[in-house]
Backbone of each chain as ProteinMPNN parsed JSONL, in Angstrom:
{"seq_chain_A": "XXXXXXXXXXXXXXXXXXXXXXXXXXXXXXXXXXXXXXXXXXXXXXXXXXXXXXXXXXXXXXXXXXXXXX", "coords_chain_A": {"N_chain_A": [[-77.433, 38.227, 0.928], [-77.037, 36.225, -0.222], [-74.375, 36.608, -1.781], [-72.603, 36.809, 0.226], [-72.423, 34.498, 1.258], [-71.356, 32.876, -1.077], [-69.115, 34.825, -1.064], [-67.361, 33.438, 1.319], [-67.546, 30.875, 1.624], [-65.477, 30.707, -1.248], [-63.873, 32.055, -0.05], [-62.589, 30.841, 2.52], [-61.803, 28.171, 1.403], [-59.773, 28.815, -0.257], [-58.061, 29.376, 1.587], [-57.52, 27.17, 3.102], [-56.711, 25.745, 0.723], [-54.365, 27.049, -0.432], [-52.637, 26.952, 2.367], [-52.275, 23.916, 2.431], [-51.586, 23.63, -0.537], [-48.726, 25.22, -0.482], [-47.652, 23.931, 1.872], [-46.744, 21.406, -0.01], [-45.523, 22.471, -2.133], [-43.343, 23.523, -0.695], [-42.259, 21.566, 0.342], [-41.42, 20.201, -1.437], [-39.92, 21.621, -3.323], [-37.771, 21.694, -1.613], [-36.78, 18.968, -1.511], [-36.29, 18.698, -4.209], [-34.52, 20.435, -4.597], [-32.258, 19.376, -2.928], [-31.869, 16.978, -4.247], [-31.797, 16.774, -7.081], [-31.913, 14.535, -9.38], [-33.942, 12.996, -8.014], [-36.426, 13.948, -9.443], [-38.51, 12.975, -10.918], [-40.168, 11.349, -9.409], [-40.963, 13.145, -7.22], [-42.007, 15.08, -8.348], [-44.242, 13.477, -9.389], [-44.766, 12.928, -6.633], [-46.198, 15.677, -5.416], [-47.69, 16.32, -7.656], [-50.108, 14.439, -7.305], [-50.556, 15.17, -4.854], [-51.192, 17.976, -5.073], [-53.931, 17.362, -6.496], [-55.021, 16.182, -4.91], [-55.47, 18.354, -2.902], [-56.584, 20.738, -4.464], [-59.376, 19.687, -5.088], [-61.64, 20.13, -3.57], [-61.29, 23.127, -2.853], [-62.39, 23.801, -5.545], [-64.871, 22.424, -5.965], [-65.62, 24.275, -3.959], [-65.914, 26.563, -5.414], [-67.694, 25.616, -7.646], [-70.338, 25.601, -5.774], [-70.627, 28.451, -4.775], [-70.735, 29.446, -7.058], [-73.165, 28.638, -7.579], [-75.067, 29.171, -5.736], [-74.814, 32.493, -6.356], [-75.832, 32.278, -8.318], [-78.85, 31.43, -8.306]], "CA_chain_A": [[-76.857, 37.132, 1.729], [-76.056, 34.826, -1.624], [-72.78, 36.73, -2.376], [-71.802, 37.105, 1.321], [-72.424, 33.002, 1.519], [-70.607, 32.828, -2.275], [-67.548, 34.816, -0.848], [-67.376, 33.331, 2.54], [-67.396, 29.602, 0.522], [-64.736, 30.609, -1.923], [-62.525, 32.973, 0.82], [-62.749, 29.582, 3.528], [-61.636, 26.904, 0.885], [-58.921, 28.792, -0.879], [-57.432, 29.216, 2.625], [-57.281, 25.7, 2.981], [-55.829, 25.033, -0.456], [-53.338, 27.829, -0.202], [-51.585, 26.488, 2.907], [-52.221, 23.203, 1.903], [-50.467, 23.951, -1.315], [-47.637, 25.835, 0.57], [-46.65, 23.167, 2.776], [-46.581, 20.846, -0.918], [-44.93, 22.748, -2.633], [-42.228, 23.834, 0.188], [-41.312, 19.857, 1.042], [-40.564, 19.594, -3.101], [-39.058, 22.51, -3.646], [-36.234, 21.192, -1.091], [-36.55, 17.419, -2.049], [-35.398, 18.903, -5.42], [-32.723, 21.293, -4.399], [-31.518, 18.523, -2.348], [-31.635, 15.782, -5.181], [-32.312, 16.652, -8.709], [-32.037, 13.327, -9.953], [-34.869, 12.754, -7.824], [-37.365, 14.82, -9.616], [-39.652, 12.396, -11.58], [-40.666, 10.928, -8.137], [-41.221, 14.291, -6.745], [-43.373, 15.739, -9.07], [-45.432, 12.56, -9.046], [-45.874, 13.127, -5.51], [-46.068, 16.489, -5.915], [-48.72, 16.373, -8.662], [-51.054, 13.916, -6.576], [-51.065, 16.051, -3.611], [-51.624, 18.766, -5.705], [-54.711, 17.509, -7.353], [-55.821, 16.195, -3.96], [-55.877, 19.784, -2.647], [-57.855, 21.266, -5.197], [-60.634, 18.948, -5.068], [-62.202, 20.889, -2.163], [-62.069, 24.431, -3.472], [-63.224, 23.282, -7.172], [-66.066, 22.724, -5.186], [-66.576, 25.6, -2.713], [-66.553, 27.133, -6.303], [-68.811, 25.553, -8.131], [-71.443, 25.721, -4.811], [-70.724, 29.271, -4.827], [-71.376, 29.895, -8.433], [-74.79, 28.545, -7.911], [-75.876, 30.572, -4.486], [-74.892, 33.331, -7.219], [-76.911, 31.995, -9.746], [-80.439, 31.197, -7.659]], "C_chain_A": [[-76.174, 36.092, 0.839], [-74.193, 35.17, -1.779], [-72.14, 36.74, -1.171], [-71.363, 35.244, 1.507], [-71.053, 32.517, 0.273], [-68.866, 33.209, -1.719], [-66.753, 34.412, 0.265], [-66.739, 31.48, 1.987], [-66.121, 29.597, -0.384], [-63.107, 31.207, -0.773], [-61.628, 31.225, 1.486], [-61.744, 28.636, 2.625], [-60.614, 27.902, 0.1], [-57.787, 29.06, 0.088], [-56.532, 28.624, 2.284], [-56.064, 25.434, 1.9], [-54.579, 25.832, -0.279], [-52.491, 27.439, 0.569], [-51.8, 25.107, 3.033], [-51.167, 22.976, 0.522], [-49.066, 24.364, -1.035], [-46.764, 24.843, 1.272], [-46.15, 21.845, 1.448], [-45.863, 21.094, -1.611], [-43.426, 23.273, -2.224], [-41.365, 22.36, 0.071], [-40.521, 19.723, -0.457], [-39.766, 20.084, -3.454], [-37.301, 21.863, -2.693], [-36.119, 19.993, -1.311], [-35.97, 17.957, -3.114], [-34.348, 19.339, -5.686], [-31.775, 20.457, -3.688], [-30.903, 17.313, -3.287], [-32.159, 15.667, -6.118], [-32.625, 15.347, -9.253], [-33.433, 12.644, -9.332], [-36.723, 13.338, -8.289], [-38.818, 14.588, -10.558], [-40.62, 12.166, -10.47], [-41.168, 11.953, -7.607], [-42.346, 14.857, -7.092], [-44.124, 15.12, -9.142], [-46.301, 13.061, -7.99], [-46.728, 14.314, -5.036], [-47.677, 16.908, -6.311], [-50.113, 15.795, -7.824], [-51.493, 14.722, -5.477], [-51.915, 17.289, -3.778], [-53.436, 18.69, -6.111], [-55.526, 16.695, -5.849], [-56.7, 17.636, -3.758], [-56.929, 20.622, -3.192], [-59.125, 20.643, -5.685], [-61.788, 20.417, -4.578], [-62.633, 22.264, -2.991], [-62.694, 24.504, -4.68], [-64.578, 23.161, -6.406], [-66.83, 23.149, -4.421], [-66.844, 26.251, -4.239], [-67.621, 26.916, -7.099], [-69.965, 25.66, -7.252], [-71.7, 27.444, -4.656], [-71.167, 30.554, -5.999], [-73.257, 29.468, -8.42], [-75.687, 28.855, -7.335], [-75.737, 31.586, -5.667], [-76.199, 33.319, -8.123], [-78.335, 31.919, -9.418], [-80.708, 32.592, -7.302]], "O_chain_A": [[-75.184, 35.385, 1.03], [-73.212, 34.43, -1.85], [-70.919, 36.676, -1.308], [-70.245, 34.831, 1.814], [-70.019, 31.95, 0.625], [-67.852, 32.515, -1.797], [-65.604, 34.841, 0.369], [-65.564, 31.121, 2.069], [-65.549, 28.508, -0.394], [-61.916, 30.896, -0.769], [-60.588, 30.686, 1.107], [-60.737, 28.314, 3.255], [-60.829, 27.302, -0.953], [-56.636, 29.02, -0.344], [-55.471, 28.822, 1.693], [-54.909, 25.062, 2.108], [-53.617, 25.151, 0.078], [-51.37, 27.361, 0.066], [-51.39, 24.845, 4.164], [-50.154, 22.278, 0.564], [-48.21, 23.616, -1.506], [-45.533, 24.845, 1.305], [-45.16, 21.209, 1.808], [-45.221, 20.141, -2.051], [-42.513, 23.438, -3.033], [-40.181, 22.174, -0.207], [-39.382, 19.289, -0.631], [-38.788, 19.51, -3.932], [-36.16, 21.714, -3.131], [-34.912, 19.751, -1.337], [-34.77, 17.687, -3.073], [-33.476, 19.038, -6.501], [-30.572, 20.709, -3.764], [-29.789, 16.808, -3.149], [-32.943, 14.747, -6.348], [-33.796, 15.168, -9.589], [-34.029, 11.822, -10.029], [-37.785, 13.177, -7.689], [-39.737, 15.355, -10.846], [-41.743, 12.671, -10.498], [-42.339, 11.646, -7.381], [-43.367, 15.094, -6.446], [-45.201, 15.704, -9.021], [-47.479, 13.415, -7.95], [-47.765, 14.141, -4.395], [-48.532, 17.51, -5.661], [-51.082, 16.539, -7.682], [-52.68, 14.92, -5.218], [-52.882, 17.658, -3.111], [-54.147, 19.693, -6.053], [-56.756, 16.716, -5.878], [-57.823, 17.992, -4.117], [-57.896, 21.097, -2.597], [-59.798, 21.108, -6.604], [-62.409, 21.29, -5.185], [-63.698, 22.525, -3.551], [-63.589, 25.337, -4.826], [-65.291, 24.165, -6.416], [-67.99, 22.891, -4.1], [-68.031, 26.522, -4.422], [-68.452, 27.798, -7.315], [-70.951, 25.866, -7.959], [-72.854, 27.813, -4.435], [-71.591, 31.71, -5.976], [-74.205, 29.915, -9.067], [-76.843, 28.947, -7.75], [-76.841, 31.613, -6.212], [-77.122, 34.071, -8.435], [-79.102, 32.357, -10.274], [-81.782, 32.901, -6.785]]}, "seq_chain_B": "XXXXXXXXXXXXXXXXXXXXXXXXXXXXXXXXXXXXXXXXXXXXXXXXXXXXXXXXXXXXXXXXXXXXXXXXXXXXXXXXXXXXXXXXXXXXXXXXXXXXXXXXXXXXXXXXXXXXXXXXXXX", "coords_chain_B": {"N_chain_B": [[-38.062, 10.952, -13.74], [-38.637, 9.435, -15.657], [-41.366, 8.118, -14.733], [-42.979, 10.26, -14.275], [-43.827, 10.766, -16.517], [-44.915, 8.628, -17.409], [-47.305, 8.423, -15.788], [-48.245, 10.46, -16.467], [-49.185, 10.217, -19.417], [-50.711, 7.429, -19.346], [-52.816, 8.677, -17.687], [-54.339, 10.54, -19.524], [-54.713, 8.339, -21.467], [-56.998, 7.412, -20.091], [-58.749, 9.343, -19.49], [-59.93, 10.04, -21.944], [-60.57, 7.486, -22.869], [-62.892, 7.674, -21.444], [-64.576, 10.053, -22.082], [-65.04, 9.419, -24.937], [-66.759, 7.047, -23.65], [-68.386, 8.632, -22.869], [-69.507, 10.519, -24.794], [-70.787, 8.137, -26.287], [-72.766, 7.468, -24.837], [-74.145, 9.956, -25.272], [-74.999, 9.932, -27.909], [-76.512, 7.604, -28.126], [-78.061, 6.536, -26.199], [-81.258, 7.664, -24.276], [-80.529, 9.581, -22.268], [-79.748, 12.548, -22.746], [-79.374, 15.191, -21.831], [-78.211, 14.849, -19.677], [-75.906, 13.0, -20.363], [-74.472, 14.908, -21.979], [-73.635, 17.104, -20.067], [-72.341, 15.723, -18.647], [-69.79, 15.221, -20.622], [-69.365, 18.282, -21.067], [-68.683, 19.109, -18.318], [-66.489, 17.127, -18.238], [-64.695, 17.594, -20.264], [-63.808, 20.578, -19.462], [-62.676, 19.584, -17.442], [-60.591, 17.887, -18.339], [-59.057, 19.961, -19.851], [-58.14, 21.263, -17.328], [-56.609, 19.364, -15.885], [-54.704, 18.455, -17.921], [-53.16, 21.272, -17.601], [-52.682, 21.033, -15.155], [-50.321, 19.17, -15.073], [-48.852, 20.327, -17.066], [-48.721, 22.593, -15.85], [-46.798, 21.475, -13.356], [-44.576, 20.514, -14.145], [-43.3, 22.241, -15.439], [-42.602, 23.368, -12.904], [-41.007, 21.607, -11.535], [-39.024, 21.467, -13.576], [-37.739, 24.074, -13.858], [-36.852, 24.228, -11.086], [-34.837, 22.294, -10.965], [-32.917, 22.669, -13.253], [-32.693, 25.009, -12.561], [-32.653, 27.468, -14.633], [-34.542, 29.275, -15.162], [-36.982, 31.346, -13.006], [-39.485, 29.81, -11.093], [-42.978, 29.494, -11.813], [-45.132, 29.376, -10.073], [-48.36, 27.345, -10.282], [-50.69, 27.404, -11.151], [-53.058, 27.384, -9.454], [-54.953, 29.104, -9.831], [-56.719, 29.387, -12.114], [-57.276, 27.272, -12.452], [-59.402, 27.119, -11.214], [-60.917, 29.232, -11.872], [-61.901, 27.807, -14.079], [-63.104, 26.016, -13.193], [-65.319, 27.738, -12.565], [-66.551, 28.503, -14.959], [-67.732, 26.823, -15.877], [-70.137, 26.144, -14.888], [-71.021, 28.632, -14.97], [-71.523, 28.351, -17.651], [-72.901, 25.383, -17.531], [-75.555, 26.858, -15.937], [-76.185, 29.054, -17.469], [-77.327, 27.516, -19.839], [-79.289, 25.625, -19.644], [-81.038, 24.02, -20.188], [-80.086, 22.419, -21.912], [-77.702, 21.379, -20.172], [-76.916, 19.019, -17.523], [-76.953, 20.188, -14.507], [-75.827, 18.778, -12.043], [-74.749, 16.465, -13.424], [-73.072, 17.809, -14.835], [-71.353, 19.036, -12.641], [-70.343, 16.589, -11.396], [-68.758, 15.411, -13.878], [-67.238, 17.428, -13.567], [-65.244, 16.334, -11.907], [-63.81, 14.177, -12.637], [-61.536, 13.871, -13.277], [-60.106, 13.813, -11.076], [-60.728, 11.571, -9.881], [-59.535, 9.581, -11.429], [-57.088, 10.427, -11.342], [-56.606, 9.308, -8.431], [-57.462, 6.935, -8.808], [-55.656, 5.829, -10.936], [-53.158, 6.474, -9.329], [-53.435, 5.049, -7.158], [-53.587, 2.347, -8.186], [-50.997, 2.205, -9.535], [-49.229, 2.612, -7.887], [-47.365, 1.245, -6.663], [-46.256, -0.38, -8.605], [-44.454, 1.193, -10.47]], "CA_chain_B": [[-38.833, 11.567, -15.103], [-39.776, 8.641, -16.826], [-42.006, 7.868, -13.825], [-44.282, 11.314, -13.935], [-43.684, 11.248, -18.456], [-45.671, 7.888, -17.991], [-48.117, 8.569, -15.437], [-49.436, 11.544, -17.528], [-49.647, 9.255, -20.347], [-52.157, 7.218, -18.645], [-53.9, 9.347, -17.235], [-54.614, 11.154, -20.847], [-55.644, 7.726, -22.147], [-58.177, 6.953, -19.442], [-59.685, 10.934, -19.843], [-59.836, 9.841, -23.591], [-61.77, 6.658, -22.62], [-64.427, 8.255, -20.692], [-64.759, 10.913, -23.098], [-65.776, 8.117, -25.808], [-68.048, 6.676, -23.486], [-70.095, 9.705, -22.574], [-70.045, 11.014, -26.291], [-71.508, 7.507, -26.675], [-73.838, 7.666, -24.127], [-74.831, 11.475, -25.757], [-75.187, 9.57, -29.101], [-76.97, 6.104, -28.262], [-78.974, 6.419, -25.097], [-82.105, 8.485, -24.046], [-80.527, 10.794, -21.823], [-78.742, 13.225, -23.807], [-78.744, 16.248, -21.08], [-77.106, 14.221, -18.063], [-74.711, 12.847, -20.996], [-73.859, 16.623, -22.688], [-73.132, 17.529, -18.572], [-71.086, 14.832, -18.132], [-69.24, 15.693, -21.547], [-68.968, 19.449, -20.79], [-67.94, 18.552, -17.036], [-65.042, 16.222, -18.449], [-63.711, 18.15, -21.13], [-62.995, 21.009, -19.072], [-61.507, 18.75, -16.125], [-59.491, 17.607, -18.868], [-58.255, 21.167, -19.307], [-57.486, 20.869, -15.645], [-55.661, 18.302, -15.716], [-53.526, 18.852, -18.918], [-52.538, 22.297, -17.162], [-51.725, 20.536, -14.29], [-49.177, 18.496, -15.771], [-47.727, 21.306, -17.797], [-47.585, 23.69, -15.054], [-46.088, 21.122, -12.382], [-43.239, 20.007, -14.718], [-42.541, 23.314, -15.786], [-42.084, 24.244, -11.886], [-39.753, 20.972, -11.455], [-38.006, 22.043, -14.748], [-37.225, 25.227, -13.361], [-36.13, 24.12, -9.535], [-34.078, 21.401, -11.554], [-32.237, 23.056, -13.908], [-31.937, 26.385, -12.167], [-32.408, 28.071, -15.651], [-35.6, 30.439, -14.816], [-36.951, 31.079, -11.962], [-40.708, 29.307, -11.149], [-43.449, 30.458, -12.527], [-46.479, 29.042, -9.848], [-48.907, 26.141, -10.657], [-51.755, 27.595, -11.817], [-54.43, 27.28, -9.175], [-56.321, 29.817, -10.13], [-56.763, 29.077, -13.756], [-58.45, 25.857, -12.736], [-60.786, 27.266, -9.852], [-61.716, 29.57, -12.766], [-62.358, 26.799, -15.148], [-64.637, 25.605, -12.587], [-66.14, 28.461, -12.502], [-66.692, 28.464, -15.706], [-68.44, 24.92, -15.876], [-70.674, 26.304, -13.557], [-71.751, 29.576, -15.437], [-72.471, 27.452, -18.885], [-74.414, 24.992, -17.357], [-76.882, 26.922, -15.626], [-77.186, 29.722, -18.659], [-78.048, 27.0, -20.747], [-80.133, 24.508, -18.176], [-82.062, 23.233, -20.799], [-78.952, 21.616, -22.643], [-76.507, 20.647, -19.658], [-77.361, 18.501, -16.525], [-75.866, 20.617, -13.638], [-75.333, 17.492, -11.319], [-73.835, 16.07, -14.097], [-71.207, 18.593, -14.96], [-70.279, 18.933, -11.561], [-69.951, 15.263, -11.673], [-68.446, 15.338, -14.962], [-65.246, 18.384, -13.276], [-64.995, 15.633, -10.782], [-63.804, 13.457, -13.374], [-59.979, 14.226, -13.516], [-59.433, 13.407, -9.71], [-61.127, 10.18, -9.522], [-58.747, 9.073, -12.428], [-55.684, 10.352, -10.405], [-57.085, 8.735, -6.951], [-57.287, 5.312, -9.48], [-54.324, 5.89, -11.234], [-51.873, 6.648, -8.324], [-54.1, 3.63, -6.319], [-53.034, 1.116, -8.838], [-49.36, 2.107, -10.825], [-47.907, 3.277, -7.085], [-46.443, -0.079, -6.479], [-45.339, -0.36, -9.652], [-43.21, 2.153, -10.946]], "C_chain_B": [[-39.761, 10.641, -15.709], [-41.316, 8.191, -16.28], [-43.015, 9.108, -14.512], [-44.282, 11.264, -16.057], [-45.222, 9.917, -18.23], [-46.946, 7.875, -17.188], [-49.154, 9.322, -16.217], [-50.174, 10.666, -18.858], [-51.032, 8.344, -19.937], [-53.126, 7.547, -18.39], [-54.844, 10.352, -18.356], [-55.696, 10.234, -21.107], [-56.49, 7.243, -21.553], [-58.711, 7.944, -19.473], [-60.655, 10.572, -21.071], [-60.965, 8.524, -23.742], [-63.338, 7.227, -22.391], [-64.991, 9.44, -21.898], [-65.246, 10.052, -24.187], [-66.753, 7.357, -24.971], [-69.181, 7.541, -23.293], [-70.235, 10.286, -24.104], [-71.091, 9.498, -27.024], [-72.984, 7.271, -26.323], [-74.916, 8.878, -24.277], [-75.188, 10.828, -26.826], [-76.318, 8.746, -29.077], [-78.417, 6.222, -27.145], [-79.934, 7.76, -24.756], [-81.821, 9.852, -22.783], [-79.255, 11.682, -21.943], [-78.332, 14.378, -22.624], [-77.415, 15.829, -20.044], [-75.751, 13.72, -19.165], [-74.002, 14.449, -21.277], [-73.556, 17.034, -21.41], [-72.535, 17.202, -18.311], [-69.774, 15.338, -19.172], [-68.376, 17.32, -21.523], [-68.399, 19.506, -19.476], [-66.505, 18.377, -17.289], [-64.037, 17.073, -19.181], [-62.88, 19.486, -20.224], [-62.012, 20.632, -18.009], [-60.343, 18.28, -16.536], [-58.433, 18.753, -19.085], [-57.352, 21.415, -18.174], [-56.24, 20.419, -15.56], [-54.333, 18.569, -16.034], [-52.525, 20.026, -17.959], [-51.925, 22.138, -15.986], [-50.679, 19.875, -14.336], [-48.471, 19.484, -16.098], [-47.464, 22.108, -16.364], [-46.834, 22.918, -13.478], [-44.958, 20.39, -12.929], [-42.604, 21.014, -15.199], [-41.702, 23.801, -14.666], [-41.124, 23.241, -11.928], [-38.452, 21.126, -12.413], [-37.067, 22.893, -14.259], [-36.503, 24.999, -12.039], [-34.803, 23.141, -10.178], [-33.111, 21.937, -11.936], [-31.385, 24.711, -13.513], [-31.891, 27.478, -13.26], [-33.46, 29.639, -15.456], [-36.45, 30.656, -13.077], [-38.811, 30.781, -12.016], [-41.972, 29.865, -10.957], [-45.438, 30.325, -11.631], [-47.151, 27.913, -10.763], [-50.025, 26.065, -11.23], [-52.951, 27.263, -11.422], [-55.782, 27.818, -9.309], [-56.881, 29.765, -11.178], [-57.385, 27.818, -13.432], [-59.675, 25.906, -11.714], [-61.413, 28.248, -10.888], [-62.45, 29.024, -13.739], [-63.745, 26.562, -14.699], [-65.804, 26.524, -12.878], [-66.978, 28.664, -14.047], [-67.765, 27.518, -16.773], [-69.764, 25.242, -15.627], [-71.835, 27.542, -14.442], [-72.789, 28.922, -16.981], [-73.341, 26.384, -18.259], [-75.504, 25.798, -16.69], [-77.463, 28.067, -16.323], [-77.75, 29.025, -19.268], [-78.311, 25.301, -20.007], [-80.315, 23.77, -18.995], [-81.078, 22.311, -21.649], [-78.175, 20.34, -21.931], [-77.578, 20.157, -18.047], [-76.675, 19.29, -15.2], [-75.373, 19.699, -12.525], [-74.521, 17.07, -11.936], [-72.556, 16.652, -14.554], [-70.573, 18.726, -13.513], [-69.512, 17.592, -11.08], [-68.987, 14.599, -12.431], [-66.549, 16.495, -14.201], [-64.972, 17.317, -12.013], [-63.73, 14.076, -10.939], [-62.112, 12.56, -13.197], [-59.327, 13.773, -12.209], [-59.684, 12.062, -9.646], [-59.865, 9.311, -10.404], [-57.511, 8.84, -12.018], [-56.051, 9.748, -9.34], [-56.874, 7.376, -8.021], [-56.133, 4.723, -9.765], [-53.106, 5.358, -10.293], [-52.239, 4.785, -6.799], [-53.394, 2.273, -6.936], [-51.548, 0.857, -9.188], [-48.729, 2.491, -9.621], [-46.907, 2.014, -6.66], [-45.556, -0.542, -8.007], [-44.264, -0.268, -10.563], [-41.84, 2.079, -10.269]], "O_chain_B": [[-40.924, 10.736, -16.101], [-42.259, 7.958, -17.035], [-43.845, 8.711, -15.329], [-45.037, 12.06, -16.615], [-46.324, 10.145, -18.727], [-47.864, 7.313, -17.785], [-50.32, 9.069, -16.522], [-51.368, 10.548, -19.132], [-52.184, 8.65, -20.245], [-54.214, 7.04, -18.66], [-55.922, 10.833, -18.008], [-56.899, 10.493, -21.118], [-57.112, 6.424, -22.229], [-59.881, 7.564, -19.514], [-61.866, 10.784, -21.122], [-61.939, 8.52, -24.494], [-64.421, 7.174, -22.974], [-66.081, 9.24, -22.434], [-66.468, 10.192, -24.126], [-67.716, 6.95, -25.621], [-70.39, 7.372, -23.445], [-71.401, 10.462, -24.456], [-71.886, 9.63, -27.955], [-73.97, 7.016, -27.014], [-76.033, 8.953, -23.764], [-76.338, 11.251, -26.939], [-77.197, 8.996, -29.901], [-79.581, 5.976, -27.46], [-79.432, 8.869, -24.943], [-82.596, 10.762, -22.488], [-78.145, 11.57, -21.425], [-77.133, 14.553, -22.408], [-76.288, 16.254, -19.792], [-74.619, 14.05, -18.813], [-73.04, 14.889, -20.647], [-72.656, 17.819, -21.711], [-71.73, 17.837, -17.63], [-68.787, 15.821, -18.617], [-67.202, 17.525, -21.834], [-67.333, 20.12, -19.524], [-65.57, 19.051, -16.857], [-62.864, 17.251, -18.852], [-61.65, 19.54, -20.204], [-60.921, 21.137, -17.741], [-59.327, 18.142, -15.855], [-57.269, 18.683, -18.692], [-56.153, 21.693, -18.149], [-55.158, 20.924, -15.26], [-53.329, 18.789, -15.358], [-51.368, 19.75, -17.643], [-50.928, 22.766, -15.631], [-49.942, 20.072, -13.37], [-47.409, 19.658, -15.5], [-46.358, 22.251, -15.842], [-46.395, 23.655, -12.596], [-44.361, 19.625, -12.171], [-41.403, 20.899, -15.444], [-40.625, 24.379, -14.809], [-40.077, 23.701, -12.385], [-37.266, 20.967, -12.126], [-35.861, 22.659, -14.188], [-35.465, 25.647, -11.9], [-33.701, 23.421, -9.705], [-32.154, 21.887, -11.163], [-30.339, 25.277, -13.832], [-31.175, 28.445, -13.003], [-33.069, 30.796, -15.612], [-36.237, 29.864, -12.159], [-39.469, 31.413, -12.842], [-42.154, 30.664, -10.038], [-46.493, 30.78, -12.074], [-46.628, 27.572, -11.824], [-50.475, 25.049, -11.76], [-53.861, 26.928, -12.181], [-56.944, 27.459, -9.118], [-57.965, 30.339, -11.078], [-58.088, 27.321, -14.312], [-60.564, 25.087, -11.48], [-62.641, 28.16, -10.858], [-63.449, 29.544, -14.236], [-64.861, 26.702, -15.198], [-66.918, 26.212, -13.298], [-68.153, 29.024, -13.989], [-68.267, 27.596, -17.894], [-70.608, 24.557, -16.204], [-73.057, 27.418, -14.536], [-73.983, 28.964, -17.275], [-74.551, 26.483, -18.464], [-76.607, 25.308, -16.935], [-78.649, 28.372, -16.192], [-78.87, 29.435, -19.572], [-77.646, 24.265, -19.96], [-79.837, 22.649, -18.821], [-81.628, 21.287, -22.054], [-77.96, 19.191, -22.318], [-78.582, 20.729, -17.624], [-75.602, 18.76, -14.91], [-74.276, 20.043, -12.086], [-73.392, 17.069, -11.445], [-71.419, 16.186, -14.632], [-69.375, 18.523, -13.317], [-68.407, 17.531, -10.543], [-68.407, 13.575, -12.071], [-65.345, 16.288, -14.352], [-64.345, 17.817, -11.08], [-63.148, 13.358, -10.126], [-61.725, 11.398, -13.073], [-58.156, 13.393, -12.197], [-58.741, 11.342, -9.32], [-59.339, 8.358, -9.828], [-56.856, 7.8, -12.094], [-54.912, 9.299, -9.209], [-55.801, 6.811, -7.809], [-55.607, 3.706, -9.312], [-52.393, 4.358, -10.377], [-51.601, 4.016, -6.079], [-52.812, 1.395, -6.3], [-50.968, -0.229, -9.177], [-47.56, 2.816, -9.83], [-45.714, 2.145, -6.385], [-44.403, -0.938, -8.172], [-43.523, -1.056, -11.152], [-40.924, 2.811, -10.645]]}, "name": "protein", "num_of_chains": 2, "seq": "XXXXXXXXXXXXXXXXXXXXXXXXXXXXXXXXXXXXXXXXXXXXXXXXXXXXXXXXXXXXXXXXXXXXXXXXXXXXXXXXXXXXXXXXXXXXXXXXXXXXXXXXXXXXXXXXXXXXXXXXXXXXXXXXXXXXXXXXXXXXXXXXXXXXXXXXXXXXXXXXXXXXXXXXXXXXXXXXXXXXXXXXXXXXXXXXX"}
C-alpha cells in the first residue's frame, strides 16, 4: 500500500505542476514572440510562477520518499 | 534583462546568508542535527534554484534570439533533487534532522516569495 500511496502522491502533484507549468510557460512563450525587448520582465514573471508551482510537488515528493522509506 | 540579471543576484546573496547562519548555528549552538538538516536541506535548494535560473534564461535566450530551439526547464531534475534530500536524510537519521531538511528544501521559495514581495515595486 506504501508505493501505491508513494505513486498516487507523486502521479496527483506532477499533474498539477505539469498543467500548471503549461499554461506558464505558454502565456511567455507568446509575451516573448510578441515582444522580445520585453524579456527580462517575462522571465521574472515567468521564473516566480515557476518556482511557485513546484513548491507543491517538491513536496508530494519528499512525503512520498518517506511512505517508501517507513 | 537587467531586471531578472539582478533579481538572481539577490536572491544568491540571501541563499549565501542563510547558509552562514546555519553553518553557524552547526558550529556554535547545541543542536548540530536540526542545524546539518537545515544545511543539507539548503544547499541542495540552492542547487534548485541556481538551475532554475540557468534553465529559465536559457529558455528566454532561445525564444528571444530564435538561435536554438528550447530546451525545457528542468522540472524533473529538481523533483529529483528532492528526492534526493529525502533518501540522505533518512539513510543517515542519526546525522540529519528530517523535519529540518525538508524545512531546509523549503528554503529557496520562501526567499523568492520575500524577494519578489519586496523588489516588485521597485524594479
Amino acid at each position: 500500500m506504501g508505493a501505491l500511496a508513494a505513486a498516487i502522491a507523486i502521479g496527483l502533484a506532477a499533474l498539477g505542476a505539469g498543467l500548471g507549468n503549461g499554461m506558464i510557460v505558454s502565456r511567455t512563450v507568446e509575451g516573448i514572440a510578441r515582444q522580445p525587448e520585453l524579456r527580462g520582465a517575462l522571465q521574472t514573471t515567468m521564473f516566480i510562477g515557476v518556482a511557485l508551482v513546484e513548491a507543491i510537488p517538491i513536496f508530494a515528493v519528499v512525503i512520498a520518499f518517506m511512505v517508501m522509506g517507513q | 534583462m537587467q531586471q531578472y540579471k539582478k533579481m538572481i543576484t539577490r536572491q544568491r546573496k540571501w541563499m549565501f546568508y542563510l547558509l552562514a547562519i546555519f553553518v553557524l548555528g552547526a558550529g556554535f549552538t547545541e543542536y548540530l542535527s536540526i542545524f546539518l538538516g537545515l544545511l543539507l536541506g539548503t544547499v541542495l535548494s540552492f542547487y534548485n534554484l541556481w538551475l532554475m535560473q540557468r534553465k529559465i534564461n536559457q529558455f528566454g535566450q532561445a525564444l528571444a534570439e530564435n538561435t536554438s530551439s528550447p530546451k525545457g526547464i528542468g522540472s524533473f531534475s529538481r523533483l529529483a533533487t528532492a528526492g534526493l534530500a529525502v533518501i540522505i536524510a533518512l539513510r543517515f537519521e542519526e546525522y540529519f534532522h528530517l523535519t529540518a531538511v525538508i524545512i531546509g528544501l523549503m528554503t529557496t521559495y520562501v526567499v523568492i516569495m520575500i524577494d519578489f514581495a519586496l523588489f516588485r515595486s521597485r524594479d
